[in-house]
C-alpha positions as CSV (number, residue, x, y, z in Angstrom):
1,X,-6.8,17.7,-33.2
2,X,-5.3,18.7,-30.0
3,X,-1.2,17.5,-29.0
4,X,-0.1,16.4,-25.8
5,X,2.3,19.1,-26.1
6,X,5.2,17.5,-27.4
7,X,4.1,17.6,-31.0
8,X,3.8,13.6,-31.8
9,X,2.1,13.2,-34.6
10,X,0.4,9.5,-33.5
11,X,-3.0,9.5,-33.2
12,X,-2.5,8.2,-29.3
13,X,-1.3,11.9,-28.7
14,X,-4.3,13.5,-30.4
15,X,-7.8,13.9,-29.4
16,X,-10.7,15.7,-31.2
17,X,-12.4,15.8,-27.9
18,X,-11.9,19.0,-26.7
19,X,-13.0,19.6,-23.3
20,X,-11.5,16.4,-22.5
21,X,-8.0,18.0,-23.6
22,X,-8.8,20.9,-21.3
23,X,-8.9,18.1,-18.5
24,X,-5.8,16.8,-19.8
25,X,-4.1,20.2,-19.6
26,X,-5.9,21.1,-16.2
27,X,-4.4,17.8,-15.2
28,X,-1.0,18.7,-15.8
29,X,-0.9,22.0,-14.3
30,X,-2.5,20.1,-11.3
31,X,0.4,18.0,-10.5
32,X,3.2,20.2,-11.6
33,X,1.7,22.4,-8.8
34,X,1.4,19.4,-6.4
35,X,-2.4,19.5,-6.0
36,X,-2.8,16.3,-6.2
37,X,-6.3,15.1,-5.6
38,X,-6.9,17.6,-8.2
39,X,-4.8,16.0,-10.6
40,X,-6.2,12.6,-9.8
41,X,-9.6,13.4,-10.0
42,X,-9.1,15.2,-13.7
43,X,-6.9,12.4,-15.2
44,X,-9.5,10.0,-14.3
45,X,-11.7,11.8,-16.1
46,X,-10.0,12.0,-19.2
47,X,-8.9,8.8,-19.2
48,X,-12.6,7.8,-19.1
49,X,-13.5,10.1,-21.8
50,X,-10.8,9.0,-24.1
51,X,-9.5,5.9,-23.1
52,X,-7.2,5.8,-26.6
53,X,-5.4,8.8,-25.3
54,X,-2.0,8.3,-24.1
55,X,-1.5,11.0,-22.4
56,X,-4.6,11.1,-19.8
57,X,-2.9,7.8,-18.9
58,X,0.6,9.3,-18.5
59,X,-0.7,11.9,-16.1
60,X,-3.5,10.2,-14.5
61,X,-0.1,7.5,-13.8
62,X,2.3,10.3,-12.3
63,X,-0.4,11.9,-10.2
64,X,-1.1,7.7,-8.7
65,X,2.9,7.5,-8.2
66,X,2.6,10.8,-5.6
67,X,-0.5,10.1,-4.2
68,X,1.1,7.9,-1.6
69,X,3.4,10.6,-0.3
70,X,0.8,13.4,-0.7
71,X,-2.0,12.3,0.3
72,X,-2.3,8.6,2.1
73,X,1.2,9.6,4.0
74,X,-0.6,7.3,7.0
75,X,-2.5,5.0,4.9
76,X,-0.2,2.1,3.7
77,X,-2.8,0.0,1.9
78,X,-4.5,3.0,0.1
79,X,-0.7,3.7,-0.6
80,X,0.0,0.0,-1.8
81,X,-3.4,0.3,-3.6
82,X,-2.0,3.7,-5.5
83,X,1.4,2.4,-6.3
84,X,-0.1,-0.9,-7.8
85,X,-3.0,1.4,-10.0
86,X,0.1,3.5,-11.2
87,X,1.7,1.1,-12.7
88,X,-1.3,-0.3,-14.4
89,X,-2.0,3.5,-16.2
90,X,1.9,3.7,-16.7
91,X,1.9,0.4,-18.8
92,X,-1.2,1.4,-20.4
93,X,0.4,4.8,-21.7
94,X,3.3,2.9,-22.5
95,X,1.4,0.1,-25.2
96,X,-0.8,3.1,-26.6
97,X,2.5,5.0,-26.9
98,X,6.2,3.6,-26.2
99,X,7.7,6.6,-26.4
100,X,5.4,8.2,-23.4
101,X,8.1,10.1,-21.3
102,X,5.9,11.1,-18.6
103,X,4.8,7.4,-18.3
104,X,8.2,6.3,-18.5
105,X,8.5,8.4,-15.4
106,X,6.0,7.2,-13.6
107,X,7.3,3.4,-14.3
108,X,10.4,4.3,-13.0
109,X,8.3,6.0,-9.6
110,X,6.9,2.7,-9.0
111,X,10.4,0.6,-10.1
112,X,11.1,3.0,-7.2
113,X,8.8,1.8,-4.0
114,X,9.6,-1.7,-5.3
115,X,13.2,-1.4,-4.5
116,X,14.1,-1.8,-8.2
117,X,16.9,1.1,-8.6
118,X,18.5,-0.6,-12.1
119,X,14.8,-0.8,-13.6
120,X,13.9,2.4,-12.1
121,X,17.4,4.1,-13.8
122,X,16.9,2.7,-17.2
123,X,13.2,3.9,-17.2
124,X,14.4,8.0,-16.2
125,X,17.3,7.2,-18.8
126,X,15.0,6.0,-21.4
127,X,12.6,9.0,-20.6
128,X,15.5,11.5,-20.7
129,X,17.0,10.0,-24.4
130,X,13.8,11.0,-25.8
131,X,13.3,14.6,-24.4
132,X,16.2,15.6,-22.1
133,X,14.3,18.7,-21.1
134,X,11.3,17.0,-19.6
135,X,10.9,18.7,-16.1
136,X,8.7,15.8,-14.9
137,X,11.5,13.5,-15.5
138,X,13.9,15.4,-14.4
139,X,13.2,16.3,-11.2
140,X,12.4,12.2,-10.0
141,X,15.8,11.5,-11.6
142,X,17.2,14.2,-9.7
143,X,15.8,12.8,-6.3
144,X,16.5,9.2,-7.5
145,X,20.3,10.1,-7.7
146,X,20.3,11.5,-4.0
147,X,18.6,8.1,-3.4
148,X,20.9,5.4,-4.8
149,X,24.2,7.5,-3.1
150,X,25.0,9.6,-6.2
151,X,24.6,13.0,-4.8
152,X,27.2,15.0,-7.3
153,X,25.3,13.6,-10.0
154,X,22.3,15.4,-8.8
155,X,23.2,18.1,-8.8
156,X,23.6,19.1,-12.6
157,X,20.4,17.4,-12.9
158,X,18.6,19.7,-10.7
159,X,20.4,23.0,-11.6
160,X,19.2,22.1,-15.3
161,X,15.8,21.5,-13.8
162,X,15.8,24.5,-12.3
163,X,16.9,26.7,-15.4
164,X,14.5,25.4,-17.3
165,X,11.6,25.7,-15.0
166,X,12.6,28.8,-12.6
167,X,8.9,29.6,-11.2
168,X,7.7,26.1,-10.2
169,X,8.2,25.4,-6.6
170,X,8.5,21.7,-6.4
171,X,11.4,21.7,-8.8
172,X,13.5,24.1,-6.8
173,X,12.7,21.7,-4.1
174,X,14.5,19.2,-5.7
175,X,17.8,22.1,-6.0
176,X,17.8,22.3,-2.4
177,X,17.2,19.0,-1.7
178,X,20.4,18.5,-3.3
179,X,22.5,21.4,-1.7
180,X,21.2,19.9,1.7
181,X,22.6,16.4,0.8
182,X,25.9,18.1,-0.1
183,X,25.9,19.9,3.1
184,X,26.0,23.3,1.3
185,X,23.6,24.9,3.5
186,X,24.1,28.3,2.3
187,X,23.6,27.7,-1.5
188,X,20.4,26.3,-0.1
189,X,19.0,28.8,1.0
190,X,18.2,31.4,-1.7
191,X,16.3,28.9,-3.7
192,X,14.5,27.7,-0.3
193,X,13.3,31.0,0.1
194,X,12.6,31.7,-2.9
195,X,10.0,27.5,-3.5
196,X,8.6,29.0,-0.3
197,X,7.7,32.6,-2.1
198,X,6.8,30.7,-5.0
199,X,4.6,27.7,-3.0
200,X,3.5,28.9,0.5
201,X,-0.1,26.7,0.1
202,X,2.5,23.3,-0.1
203,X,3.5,22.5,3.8
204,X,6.7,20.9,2.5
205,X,7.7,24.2,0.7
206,X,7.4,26.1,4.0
207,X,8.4,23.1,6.0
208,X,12.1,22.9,4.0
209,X,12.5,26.9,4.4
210,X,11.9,26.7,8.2
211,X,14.6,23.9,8.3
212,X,17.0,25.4,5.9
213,X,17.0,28.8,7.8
214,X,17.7,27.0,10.7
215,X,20.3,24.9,9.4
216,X,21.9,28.4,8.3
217,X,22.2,29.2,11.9
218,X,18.6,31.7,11.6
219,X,17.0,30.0,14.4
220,X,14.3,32.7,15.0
221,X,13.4,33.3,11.9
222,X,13.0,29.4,11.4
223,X,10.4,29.2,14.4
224,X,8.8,32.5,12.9
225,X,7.9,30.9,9.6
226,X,6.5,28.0,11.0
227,X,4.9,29.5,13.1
228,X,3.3,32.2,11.1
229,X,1.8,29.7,8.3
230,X,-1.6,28.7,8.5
231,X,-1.6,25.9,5.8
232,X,0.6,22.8,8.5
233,X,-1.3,21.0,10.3
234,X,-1.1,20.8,13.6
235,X,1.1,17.0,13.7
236,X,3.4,18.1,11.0
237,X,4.1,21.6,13.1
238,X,4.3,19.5,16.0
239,X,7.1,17.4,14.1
240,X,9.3,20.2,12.7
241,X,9.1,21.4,16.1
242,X,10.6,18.6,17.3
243,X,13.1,18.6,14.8
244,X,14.3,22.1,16.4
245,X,14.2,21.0,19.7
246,X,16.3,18.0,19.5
247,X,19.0,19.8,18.1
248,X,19.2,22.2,20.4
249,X,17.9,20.5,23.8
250,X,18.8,16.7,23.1
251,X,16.6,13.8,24.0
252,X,16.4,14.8,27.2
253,X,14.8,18.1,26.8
254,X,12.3,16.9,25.1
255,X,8.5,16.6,26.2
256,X,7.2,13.4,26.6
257,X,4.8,14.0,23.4
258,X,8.0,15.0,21.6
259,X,9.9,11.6,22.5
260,X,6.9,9.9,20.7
261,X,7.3,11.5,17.9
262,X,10.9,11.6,17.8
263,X,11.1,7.7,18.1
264,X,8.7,7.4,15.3
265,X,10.3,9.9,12.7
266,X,14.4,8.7,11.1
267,X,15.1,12.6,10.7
268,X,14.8,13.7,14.1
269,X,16.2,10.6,15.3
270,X,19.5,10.9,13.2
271,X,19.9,13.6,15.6
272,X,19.8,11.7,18.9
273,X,21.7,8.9,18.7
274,X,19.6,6.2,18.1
275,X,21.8,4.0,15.4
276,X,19.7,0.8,15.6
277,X,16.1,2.2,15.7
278,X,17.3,4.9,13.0
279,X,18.0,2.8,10.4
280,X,15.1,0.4,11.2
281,X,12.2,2.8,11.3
282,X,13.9,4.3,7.7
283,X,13.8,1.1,5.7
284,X,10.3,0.5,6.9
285,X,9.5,3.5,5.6
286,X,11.0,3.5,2.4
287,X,9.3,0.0,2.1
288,X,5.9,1.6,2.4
289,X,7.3,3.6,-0.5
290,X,7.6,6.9,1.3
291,X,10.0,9.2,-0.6
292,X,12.3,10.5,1.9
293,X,14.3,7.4,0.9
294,X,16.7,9.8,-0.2
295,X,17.6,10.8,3.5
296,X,19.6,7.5,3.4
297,X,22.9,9.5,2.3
298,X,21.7,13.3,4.2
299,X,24.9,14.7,6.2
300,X,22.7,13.9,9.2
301,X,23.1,10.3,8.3
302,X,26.9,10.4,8.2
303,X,28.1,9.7,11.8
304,X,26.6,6.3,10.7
305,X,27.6,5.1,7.8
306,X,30.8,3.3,9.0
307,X,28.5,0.9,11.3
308,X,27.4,-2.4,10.3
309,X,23.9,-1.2,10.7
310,X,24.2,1.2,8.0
311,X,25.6,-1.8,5.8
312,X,22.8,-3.5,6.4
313,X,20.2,-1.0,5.6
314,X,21.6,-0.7,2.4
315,X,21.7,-4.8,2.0
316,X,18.1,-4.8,2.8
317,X,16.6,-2.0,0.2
318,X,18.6,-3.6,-2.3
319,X,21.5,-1.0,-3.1
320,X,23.9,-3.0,-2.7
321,X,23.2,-5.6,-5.7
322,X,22.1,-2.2,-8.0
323,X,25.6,-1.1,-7.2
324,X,27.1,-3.8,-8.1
325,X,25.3,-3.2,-11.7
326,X,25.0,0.4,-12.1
327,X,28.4,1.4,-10.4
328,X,29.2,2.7,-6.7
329,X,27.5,5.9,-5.1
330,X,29.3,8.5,-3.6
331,X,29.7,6.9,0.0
332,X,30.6,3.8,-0.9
């Protein structure tokens, strides 16, 4: 019979069914390389073809817990509606196996959008005690630090992620992620340009080298690989480019389209002053479980963290009582 890859030798991990097992695997690769509808549409089949199989639920559950920021970005119901089914395979997973570390991961995804940091850390924890070199894990606990205000914890997290798996764009991601939140722009870079060799077909891969280029002072070259990609689509270019402009023409200089989308997006309006609406327009977005949560403690975010504002942003997504519990972040 055929593994899930770990070697367990419960029959949950097995199937004899081997073109479902192919799905399985296909399924995997799928989300490791961010194609997500791919990986949905595979796990659901497996999962229908061996509904005893832990795994199919693990990975059908991790490809649900993305699909809001991959693919309903606009759509908060279907997003609600993929959060809720997520948890549903993660459980599943988890009574056919316990000891599921990818549906451990996808529990503490969901513990996530529900504002749940403790339940959320002792689910990566639990995950990481039984295999410490999971990737899957490892990159979520990575962002989830960055999250919760424990940006130097990250950081080892990620570089291990990123020695482990050095070829998989979405995991260096989570490297410079981190160097960004530490304001160390220039040990950014490298590994930004090297996701964006690695993953031009994923926008946020060529999105984050445009930005980090420019944040390293390569201003041209940032507006030439934005411009020279053919996989953004056209609100998204529209966005970064708004992103650029702000910082170097201030609210002012903006077009009228650009104002729009300014007023509607927390990291271009970190840029421009706008304390009050900032921090309002982020918590409603990390409430509709969008994952740039983690932008909460960016250096752009800094000017504003001594204002009562800031305090209560925190107060509201519930850090402040998983503090209390877990121990203080970084900025606190």
């Amino acid at each position: 019979s055929f593994g899930s890859g770990n070697e367990e030798v419960s029959t949950v991990n097995q199937t004899n069914n081997m073109a479902a097992y192919d799905l399985y695997l296909k399924a995997r690769d799928a989300h490791k390389h961010r194609q997500i509808p791919v990986a949905l549409e595979l796990a659901e089949k497996v999962t229908q073809a061996e509904p005893d199989f832990a795994p199919g639920w693990a990975v059908y559950a991790q490809a649900l817990a993305l699909a809001p920021n991959w693919i309903y970005m606009d759509e908060p119901m279907e997003s609600a509606a993929a959060f809720a089914r997520a948890f549903i395979a993660a459980q599943k997973a988890l009574i056919l196996d316990p000891n599921s570390v990818e549906a451990l991961g996808a529990m503490a995804n969901v513990y996530r959008t529900r504002l749940q940091w403790y339940e959320a850390e002792n689910a990566y924890r639990q995950g990481l005690s039984i295999d410490p070199d999971n990737p899957v894990i490892l990159e979520d606990y990575a962002e989830f630090l960055m999250t919760v205000g424990k940006v130097q914890e990250a950081l080892p997290i990620a570089q291990r992620l990123v020695a482990l798996e050095p070829q998989v764009a979405i995991y260096l991601h989570a490297l410079v992620q981190t160097y960004w939140a530490l304001s160390d722009w220039p040990a950014a870079l490298p590994w930004a340009e090297k996701e964006y060799e690695l993953g031009p077909e994923l926008v946020y891969m060529v999105t984050e080298y445009a930005q980090v280029l420019w944040l390293n002072g390569q201003r041209a070259q940032a507006r030439e690989v934005l411009a020279e990609s053919d996989v953004i689509l056209p609100d998204l270019r529209a966005n970064i480019e708004t992103w650029f402009d702000a910082q170097e023409k201030g609210l002012q200089g903006l077009t009228p389209d650009q104002v729009k989308i300014a007023m509607s997006d927390p990291y271009i309006l970190a840029y421009l002053d706008q304390e009050d609406k900032f921090f309002t327009l982020l918590s409603e977005k990390v409430r509709l479980g969008w994952w740039g949560d983690f932008f909460t403690f960016h250096p752009e975010t800094e000017l504003y963290r001594q204002t009562p504002a800031f305090r209560n942003h925190v107060e509201e997504l519930k850090l402040v009582d998983y503090w209390r519990k877990a121990g203080w972040g970084d900025y606190c």
